[in-house]
N, C-alpha and C positions, 0 to 999 in steps of 0.2 A: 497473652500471646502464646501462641504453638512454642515449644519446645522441639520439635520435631526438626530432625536436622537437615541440612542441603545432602541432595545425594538420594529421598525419595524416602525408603524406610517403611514406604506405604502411607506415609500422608496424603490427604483427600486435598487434590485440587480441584475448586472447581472454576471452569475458563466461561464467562458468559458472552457469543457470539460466535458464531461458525464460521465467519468470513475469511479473509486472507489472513489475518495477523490473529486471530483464536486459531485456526489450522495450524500456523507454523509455530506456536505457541504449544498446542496441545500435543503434538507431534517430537518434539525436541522434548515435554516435561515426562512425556510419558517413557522415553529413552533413557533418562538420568533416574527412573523409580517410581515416580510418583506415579499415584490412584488419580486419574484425571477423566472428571466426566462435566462436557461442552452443553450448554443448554444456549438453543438456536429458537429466535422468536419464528422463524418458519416453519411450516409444517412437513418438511421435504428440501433436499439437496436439489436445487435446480440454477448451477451458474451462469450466471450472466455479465454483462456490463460489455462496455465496448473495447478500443484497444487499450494496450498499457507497454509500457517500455519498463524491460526487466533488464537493469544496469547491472555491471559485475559486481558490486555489492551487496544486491540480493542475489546474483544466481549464486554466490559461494554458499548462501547459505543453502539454499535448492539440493546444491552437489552435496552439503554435511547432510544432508535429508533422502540423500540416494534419490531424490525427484526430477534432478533437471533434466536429464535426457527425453523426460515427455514436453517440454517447452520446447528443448531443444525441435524435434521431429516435428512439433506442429505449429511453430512459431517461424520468425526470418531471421537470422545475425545479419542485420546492415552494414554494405560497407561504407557508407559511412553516416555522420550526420552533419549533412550541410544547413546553412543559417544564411537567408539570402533577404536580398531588403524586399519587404512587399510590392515594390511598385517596379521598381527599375529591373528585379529580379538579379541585381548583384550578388555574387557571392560576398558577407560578411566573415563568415569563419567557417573552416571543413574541421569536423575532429573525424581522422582517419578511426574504422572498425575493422569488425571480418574477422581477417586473424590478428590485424595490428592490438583489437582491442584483448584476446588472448595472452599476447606476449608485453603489453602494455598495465595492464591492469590485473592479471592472472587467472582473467576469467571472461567470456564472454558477456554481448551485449546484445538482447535479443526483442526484437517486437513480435506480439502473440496477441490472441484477442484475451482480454481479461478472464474466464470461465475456464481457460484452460489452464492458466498458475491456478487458480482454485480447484479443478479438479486435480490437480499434482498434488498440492498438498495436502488436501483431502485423502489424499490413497493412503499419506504416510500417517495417519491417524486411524489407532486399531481399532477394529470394527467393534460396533457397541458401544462406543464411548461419546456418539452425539445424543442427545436429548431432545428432539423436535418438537415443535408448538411449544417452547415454554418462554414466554414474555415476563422478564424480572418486574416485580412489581413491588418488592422489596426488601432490605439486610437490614441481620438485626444479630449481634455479636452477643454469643451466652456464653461465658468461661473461655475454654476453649475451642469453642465451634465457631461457626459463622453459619445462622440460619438463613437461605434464602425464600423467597415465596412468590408463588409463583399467578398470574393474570387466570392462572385455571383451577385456583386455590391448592397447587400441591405446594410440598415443602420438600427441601432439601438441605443437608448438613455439608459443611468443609472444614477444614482446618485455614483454608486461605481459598482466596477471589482473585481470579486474575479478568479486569473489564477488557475484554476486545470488542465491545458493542459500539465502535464507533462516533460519527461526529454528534448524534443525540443520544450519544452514552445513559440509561439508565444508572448506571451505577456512578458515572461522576454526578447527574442530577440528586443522587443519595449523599453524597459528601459535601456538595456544594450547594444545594439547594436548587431553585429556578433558575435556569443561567441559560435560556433560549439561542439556538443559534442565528446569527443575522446574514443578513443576505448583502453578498461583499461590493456589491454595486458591478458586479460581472457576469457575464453569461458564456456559456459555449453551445453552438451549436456540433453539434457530434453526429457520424452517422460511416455507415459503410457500404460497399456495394462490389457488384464483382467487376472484376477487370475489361472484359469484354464490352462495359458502356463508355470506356475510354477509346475504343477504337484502337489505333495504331498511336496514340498520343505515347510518349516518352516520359515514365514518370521515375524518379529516383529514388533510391530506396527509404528514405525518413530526411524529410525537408522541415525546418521550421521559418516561414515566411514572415518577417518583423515590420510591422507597421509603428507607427507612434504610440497608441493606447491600443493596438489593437494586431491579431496573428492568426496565420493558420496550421495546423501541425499538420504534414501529413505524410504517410508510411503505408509500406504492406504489411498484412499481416499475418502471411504463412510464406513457407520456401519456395512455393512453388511461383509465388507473385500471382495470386488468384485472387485475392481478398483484398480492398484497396479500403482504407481508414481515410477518414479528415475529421478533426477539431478545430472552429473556428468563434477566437474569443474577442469579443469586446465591451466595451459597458456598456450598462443600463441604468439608470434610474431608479426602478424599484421594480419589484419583482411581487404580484397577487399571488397570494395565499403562500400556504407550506411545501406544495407540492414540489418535489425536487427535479421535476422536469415534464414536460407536456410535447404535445407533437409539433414541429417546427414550422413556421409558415416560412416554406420557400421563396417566395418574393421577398419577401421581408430580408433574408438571409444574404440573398444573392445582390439586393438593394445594398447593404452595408458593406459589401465588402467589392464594391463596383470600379472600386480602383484601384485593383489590387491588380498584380501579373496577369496577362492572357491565360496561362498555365492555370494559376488559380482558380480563374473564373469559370475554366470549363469542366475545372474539376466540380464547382458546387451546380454551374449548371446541370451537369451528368446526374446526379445527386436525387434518388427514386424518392417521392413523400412518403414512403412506407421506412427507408431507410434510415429518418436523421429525425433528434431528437434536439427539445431547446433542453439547458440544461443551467438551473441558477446555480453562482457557487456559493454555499454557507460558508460563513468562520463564527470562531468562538473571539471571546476576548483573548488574547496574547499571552494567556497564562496558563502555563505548564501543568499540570495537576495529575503528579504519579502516585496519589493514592496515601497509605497510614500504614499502620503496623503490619495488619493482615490482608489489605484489599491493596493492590496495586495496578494501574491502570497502565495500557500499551495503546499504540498505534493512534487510529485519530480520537479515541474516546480521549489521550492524556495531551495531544499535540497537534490537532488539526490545522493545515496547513494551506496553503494556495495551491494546484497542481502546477506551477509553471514549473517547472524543473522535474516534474515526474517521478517524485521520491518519495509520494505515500506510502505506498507499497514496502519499499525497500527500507523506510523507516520502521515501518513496523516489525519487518523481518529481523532488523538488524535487534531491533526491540527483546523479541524473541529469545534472540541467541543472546543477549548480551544479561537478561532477564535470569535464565538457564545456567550462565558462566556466575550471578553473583548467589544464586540458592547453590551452587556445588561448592562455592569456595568460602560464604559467612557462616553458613550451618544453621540458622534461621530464618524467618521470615523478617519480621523486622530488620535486624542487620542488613540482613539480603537485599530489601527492596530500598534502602537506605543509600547502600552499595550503588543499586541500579539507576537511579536518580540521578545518582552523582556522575556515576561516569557516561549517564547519556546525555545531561540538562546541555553542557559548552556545543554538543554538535549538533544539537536540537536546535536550538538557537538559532545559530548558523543558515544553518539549512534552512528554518522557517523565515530570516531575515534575507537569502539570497532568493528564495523561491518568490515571497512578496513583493520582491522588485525586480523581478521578470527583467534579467539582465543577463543570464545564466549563458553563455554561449553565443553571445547579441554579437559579439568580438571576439580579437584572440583572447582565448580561453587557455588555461590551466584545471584542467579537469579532475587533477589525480585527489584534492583533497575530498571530491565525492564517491569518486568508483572506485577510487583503489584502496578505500576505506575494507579494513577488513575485520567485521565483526565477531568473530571466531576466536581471533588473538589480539584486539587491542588491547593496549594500558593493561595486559597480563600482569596479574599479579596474586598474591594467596588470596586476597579477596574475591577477583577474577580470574580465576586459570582457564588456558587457552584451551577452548572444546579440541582441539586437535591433541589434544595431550590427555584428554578424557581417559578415567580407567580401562580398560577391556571390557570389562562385566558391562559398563552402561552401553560401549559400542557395540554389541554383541544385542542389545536388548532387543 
């Protein structure tokens, strides 16, 4: 094990995966010291994906990252999030936003299209430090180093591995062996479109529409209400091949969810073929896997989760800082990611056992133990000291 203490010293991290949680990963390690260089199996920065709802638990971390003001500008704060029954269109539960969610939670609640939290975080990561085209192909621990090797035969050295490669994590397939992700018996259709194919139709700013097994989410997805989002999930049976989504048949679509609100319906009828994609959802088995002495895993590479609750994201943010808070305060690697395990495994849980049963706001709701959740200074303590109480020299970095 590295010797090499929390606080940076010039220790070689290397973060494998450029996505959301490697970005805010490589961004927060590279401020506290460390030598951080990101190997993305892409050959190029080109973000994508559809909406995403960024709750006040990850924009805090955004705002510790001097980032959020670009979500803010190109994204919507809803005011609010209503939960209404699919069919009758009854209101179930309002949780008030806006500013409520400001003075509530201490931070905003924003919808954005997904590409632009990834361009945010992206900025706050210093230039040079991605490695494009490189596909892990596999670790192999010498002394003190950690070699990895790379799909294009290069090599490279670290002191420590941090996997943010996501739900088919190479580097957890290195720890754990074949552990295939399967396909959860659910689909979403997703897609978006501009406002102007709604007509004069009256849409709210982020509605989730509750049927029995089955829902529609849908939101704007900049301030200006130009860009209109829908995700629409029910089961399925089984799901051909690997591919994580294919182009949607529109009947098909608009068949399934045929008794659902008028509202609804015209939202999917509105709905261009070029716009909406089918989309299966993997899981892993129900187990935790933050990694060993010197490789420790974040986001859904260690915790892959259901979206119903919209907290991938945020989980792996929260990942990040919380990652960050136990390398400044055990002074090694092991300790450190010992630390981080421990004080994320109780709200990992949680959150993957609420989100799996897609109940999350069905009713009156009690929300604060999600959003008001603040990664920066929980369960502070010398093992975890609170990023806000950070030295100078790192804020300054």
């Amino acid at each position: 094990m590295s010797s090499k203490r929390g606080g940076g010293n010039g220790a070689r991290l290397a973060v494998i995966g450029a996505g959301i949680g490697g970005a805010a990963v490589a961004a927060l390690m590279q401020r506290i010291g460390y030598e951080v260089t990101v190997y993305e199996q892409y050959e190029r920065f080109a973000p994508a994906g559809g909406g995403i709802h960024l709750s006040p638990n990850l924009m805090r971390v955004l705002r510790y990252l001097n980032v959020h003001r670009h979500v803010l500008l190109k994204g919507q704060e809803p005011s609010a999030f209503l939960n209404r029954d699919a069919v009758s269109g009854e209101t179930l539960y309002t949780l008030a936003l806006g500013e409520r969610a400001h003075r509530q939670f201490g931070s905003p609640f924003v919808a954005v299209r997904r590409g632009e939290l990834h361009i945010a975080l992206m900025s706050a990561v210093a230039p040079g430090a991605v490695r494009w085209g490189k596909r892990l192909a596999g670790l192999d621990s010498r002394g003190d180093a950690i070699v990895l090797t790379f799909e294009d035969g290069s090599r490279a050295q670290a002191d420590a591995v941090i996997a943010a490669d996501g739900l088919r994590s190479k580097v957890r397939g290195a720890l754990r062996g074949s552990e295939r992700p399967v396909f959860s018996g659910q689909v979403a259709f997703r897609g978006s479109y501009p406002r102007d194919a709604l007509g004069a139709m009256a849409i709210d700013d982020l509605t989730k529409w509750w049927d029995t097994d089955q829902f529609v989410l849908s939101y704007w997805l900049d301030r200006a209400r130009r860009d209109f989002y829908f995700a629409a999930m029910m089961p399925q049976s089984d799901w051909p091949g690997e591919a994580s989504s294919v182009p949607a048949d529109l009947d098909e679509m608009r068949f399934a969810f045929r008794h659902f609100h008028p509202d609804v319906r015209r939202m999917l009828a509105t709905a261009p073929q070029a716009g909406v994609s089918k989309w299966a959802l993997f899981e892993r088995p129900p187990h935790f896997e933050f990694g060993g002495s010197r490789v420790v895993l974040i986001g859904d590479a260690c915790h892959p989760m259901r979206p119903f609750m919209s907290q991938g994201a945020a989980m792996a943010l929260e990942d990040a800082a919380m990652l960050t808070r136990a390398l400044l305060g055990a002074g090694a690697f092991e300790p450190a990611f010992v630390a981080f395990s421990q004080a994320r495994r109780e709200r990992l849980a949680r959150v993957h056992r609420v989100s799996a049963a897609n109940t999350f706001m069905r009713g009156q709701t009690d929300p604060e133990w999600v959003f008001g959740y603040d990664a920066l200074t929980a369960d502070a303590s010398s093992t975890l000291p609170a990023l806000k109480t950070m030295p100078a020299w790192a804020l300054a970095a």
